[in-house]
PyMOL CGO cylinders between C-alpha atoms (Angstrom):
from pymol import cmd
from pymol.cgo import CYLINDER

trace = [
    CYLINDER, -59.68, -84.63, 8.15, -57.68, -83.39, 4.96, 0.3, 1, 1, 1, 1, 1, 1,
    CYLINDER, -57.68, -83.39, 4.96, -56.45, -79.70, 6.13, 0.3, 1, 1, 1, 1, 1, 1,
    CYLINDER, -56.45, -79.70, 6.13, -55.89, -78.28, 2.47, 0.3, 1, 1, 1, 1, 1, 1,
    CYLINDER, -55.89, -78.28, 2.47, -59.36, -79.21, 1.40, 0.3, 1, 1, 1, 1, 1, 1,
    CYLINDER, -59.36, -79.21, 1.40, -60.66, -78.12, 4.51, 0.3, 1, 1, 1, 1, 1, 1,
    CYLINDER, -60.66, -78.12, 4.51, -58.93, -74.73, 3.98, 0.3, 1, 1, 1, 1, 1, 1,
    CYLINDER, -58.93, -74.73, 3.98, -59.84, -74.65, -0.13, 0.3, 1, 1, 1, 1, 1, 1,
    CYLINDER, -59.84, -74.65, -0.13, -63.50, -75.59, 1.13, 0.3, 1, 1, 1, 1, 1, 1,
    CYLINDER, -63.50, -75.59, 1.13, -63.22, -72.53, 3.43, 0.3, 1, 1, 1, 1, 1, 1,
    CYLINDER, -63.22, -72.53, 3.43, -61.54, -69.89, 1.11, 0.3, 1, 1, 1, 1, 1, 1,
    CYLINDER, -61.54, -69.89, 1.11, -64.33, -71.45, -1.73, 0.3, 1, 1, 1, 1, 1, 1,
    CYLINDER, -64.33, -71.45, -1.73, -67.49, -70.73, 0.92, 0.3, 1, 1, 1, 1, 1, 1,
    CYLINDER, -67.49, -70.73, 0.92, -65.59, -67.02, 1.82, 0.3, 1, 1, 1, 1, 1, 1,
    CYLINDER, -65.59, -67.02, 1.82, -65.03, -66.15, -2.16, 0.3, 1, 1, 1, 1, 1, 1,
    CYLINDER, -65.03, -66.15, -2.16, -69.06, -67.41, -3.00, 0.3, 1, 1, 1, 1, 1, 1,
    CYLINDER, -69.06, -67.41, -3.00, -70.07, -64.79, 0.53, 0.3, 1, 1, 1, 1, 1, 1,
    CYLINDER, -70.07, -64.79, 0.53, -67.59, -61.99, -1.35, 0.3, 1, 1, 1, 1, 1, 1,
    CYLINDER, -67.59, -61.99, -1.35, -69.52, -62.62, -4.94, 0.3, 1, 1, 1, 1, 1, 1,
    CYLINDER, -69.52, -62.62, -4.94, -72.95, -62.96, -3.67, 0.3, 1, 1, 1, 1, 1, 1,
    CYLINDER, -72.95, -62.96, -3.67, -72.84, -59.96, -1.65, 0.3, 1, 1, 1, 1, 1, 1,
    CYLINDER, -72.84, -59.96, -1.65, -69.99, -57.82, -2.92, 0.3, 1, 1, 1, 1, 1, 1,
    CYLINDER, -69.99, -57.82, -2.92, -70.66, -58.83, -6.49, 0.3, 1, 1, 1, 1, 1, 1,
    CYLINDER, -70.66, -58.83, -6.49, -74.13, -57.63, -5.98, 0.3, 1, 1, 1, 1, 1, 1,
    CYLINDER, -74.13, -57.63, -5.98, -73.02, -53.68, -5.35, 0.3, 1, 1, 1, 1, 1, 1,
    CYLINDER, -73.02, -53.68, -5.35, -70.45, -53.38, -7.82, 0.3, 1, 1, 1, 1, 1, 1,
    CYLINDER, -70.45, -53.38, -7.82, -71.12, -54.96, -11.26, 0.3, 1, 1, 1, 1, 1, 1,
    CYLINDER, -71.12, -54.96, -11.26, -74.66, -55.87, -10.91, 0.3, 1, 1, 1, 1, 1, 1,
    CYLINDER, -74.66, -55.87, -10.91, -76.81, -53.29, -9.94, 0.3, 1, 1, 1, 1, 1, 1,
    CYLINDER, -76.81, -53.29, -9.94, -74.67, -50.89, -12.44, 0.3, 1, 1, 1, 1, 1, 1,
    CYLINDER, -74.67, -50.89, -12.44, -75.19, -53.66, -15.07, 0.3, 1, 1, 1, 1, 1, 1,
    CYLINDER, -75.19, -53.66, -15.07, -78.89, -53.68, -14.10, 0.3, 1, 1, 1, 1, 1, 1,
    CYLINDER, -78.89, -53.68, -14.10, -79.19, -50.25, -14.46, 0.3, 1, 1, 1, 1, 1, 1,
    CYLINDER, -79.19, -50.25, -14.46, -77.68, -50.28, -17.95, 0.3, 1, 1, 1, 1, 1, 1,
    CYLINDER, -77.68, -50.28, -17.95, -79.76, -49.93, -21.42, 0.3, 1, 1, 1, 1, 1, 1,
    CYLINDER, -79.76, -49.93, -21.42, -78.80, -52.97, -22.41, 0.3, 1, 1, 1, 1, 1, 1,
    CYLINDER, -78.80, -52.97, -22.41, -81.97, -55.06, -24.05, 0.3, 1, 1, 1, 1, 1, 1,
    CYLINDER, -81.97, -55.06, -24.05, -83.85, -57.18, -21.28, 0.3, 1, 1, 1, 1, 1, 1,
    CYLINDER, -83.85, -57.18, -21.28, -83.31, -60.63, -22.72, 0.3, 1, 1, 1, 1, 1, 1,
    CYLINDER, -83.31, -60.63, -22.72, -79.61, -60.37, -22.81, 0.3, 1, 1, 1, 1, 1, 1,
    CYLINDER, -79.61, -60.37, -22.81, -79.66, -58.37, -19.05, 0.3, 1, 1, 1, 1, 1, 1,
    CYLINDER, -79.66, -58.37, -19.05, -81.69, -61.06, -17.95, 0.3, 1, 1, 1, 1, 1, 1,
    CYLINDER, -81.69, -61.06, -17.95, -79.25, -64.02, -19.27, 0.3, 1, 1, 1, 1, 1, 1,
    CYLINDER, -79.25, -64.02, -19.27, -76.92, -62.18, -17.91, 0.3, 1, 1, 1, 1, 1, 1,
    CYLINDER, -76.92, -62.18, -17.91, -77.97, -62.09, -14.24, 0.3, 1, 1, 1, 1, 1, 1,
    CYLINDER, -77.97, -62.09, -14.24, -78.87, -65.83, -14.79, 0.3, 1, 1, 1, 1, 1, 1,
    CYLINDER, -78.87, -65.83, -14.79, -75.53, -66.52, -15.33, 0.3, 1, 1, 1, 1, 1, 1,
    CYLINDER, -75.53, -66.52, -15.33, -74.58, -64.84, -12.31, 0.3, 1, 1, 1, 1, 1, 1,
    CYLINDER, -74.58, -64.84, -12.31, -76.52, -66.43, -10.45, 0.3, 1, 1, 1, 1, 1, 1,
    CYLINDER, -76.52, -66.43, -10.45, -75.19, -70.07, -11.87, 0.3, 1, 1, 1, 1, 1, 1,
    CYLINDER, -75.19, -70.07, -11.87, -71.72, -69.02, -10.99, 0.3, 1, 1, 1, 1, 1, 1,
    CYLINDER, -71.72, -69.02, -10.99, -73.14, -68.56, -7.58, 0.3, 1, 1, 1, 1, 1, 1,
    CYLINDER, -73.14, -68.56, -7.58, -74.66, -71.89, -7.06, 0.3, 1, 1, 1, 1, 1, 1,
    CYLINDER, -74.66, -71.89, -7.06, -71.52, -73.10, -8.38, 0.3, 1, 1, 1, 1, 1, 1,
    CYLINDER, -71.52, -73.10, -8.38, -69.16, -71.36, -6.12, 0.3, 1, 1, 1, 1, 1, 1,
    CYLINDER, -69.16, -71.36, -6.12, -71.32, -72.01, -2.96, 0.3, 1, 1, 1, 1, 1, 1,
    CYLINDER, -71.32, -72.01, -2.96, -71.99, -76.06, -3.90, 0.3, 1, 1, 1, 1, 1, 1,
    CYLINDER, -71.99, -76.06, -3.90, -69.02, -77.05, -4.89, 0.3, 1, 1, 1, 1, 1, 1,
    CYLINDER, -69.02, -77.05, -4.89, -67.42, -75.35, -1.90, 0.3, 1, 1, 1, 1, 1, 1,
    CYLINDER, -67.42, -75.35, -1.90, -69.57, -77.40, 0.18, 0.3, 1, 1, 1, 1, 1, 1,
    CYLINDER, -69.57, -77.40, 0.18, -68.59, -80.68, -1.00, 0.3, 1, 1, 1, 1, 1, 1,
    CYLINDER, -68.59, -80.68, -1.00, -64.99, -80.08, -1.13, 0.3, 1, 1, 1, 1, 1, 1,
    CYLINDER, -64.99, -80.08, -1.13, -65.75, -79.32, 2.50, 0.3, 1, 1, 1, 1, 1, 1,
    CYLINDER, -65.75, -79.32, 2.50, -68.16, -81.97, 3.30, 0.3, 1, 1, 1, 1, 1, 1,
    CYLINDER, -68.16, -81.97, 3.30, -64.90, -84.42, 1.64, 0.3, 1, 1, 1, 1, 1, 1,
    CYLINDER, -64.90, -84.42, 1.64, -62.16, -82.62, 3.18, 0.3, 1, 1, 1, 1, 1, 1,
    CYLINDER, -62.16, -82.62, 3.18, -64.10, -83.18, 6.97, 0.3, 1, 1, 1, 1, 1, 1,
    CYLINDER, -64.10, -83.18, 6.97, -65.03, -86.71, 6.68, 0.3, 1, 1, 1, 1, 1, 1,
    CYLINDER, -65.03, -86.71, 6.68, -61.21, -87.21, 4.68, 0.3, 1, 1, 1, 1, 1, 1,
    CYLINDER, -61.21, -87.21, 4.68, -63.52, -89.71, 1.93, 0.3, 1, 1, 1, 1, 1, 1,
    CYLINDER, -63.52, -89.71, 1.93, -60.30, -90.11, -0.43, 0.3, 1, 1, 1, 1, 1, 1,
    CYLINDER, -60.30, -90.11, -0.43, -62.83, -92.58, -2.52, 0.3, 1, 1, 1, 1, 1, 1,
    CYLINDER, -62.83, -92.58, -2.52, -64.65, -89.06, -3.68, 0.3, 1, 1, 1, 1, 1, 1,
    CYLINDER, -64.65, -89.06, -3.68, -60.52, -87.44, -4.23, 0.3, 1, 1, 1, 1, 1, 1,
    CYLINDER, -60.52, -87.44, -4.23, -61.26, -87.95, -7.95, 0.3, 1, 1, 1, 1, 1, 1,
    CYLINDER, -61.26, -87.95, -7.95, -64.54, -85.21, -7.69, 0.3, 1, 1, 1, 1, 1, 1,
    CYLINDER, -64.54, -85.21, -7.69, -61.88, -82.48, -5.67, 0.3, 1, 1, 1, 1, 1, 1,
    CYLINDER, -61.88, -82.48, -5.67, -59.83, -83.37, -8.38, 0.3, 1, 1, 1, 1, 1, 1,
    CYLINDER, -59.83, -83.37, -8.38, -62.30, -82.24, -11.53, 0.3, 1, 1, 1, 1, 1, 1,
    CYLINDER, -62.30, -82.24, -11.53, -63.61, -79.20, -8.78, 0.3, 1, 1, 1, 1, 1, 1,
    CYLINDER, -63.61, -79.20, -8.78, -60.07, -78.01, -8.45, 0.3, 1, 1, 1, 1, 1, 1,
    CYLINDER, -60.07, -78.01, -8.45, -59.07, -78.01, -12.09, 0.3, 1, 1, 1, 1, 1, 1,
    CYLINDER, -59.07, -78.01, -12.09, -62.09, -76.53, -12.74, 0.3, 1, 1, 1, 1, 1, 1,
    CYLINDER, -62.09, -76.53, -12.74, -61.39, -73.58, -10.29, 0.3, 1, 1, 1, 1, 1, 1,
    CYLINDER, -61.39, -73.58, -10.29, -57.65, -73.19, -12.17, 0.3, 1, 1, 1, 1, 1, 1,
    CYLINDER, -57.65, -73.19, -12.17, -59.55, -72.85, -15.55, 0.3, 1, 1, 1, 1, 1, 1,
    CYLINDER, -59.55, -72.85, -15.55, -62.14, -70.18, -14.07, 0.3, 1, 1, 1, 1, 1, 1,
    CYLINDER, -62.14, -70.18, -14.07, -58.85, -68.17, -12.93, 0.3, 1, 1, 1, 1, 1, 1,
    CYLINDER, -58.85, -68.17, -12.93, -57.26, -68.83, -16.15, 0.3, 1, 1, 1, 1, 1, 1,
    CYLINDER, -57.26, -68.83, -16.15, -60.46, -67.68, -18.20, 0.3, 1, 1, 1, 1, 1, 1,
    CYLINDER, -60.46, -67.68, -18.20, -60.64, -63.92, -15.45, 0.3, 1, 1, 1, 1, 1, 1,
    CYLINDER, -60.64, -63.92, -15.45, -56.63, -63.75, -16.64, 0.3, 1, 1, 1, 1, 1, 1,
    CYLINDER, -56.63, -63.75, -16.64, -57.10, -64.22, -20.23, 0.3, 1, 1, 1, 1, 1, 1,
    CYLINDER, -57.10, -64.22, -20.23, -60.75, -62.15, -20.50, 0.3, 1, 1, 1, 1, 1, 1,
    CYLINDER, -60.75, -62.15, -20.50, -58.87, -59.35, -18.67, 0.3, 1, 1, 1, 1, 1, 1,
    CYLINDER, -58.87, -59.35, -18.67, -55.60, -59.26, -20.50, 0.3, 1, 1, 1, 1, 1, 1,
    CYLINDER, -55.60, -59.26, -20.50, -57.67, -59.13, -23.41, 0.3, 1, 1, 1, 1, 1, 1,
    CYLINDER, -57.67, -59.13, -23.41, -59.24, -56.19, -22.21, 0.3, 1, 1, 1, 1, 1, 1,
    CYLINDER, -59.24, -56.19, -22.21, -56.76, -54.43, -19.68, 0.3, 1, 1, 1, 1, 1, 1,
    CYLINDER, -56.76, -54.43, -19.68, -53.38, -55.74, -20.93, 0.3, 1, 1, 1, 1, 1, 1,
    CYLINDER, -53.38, -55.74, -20.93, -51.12, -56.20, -17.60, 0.3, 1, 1, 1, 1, 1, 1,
    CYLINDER, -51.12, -56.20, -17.60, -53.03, -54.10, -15.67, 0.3, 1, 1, 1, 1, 1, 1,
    CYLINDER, -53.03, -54.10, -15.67, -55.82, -56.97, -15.30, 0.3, 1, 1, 1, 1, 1, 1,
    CYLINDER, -55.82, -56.97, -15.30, -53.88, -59.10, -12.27, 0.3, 1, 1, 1, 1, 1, 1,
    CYLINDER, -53.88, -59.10, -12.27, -55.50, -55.69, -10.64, 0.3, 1, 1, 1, 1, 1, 1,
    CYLINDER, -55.50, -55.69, -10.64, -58.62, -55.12, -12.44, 0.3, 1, 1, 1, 1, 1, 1,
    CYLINDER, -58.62, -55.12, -12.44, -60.24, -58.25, -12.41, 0.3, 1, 1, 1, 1, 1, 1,
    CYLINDER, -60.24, -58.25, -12.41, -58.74, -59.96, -9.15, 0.3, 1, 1, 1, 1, 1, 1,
    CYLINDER, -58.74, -59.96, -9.15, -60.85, -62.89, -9.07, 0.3, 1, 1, 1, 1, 1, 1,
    CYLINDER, -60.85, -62.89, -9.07, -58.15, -64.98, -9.76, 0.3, 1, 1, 1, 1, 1, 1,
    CYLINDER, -58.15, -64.98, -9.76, -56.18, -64.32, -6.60, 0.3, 1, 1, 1, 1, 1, 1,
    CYLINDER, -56.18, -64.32, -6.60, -58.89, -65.93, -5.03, 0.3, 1, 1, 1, 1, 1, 1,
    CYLINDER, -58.89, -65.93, -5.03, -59.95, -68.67, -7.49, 0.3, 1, 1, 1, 1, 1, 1,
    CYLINDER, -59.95, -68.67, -7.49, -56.54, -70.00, -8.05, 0.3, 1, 1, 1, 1, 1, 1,
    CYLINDER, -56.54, -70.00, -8.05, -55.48, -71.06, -4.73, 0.3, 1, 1, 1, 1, 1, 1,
    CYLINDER, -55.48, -71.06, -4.73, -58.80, -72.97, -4.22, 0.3, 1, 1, 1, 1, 1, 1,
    CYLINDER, -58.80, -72.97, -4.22, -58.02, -74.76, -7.56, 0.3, 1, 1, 1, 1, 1, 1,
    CYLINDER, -58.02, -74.76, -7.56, -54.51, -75.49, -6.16, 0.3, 1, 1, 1, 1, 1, 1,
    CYLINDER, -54.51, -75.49, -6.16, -55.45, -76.62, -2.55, 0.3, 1, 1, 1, 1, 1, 1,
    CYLINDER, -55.45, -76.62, -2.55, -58.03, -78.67, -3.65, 0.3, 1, 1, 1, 1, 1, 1,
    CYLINDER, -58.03, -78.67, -3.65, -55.33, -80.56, -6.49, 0.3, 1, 1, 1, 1, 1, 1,
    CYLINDER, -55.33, -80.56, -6.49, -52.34, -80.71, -3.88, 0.3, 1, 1, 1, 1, 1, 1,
    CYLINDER, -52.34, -80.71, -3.88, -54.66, -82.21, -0.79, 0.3, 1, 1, 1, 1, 1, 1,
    CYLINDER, -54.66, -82.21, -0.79, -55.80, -84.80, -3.42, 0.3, 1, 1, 1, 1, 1, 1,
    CYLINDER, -55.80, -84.80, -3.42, -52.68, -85.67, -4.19, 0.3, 1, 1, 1, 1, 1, 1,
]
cmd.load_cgo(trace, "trace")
């Protein structure tokens, strides 16, 4: 068993549970409520929902590689985890564009998003 993908696995199926559920009472039903135009609303949502899927499956094979330690598959954590620093990266630089330095506390996503990205990269390597 590789603890730090076992704990990135862990913090990645925790931060999916916090956007599927928490996500769902702060920006979506306000979003949904919105007058924005349907098609775009409904893209939207879809997109939510893909970053979803994404959060909940790749946390499930960084966990399903971190159990059964299958350093073969390290290369997969690898692209996961890099991926996971570039989503943090991307909540940083959308929110300083919009929030200057206030957006390490306006869009926190990061603080979670980042260390997944980094335990997955340093229990790979």
């Amino acid at each position: 068993m590789n603890i730090w993908l076992l704990i990135a696995g862990v913090l990645g199926i925790f931060t999916a549970l916090v956007h599927v559920f928490a996500g769902q009472v702060d920006p979506v039903r306000p979003f949904l409520k919105s007058t924005l135009a349907e098609v775009p609303k409904a893209t939207l949502l879809a997109c939510w929902h893909l970053v979803s899927v994404t959060l909940i499956s790749s946390s499930l094979v960084i966990l399903y590689i971190a159990w059964f330690d299958f350093s073969l598959q390290y290369l997969l954590v690898q692209f996961i985890g890099w991926l996971y620093v570039l989503f943090a990266l991307v909540f940083i630089s959308v929110g300083w564009y919009f929030f200057a330095h206030k957006v390490f506390f306006t869009l926190p996503q990061w603080i979670l998003l980042l260390p997944i990205g980094g335990l997955a990269l340093y229990g790979t390597w």
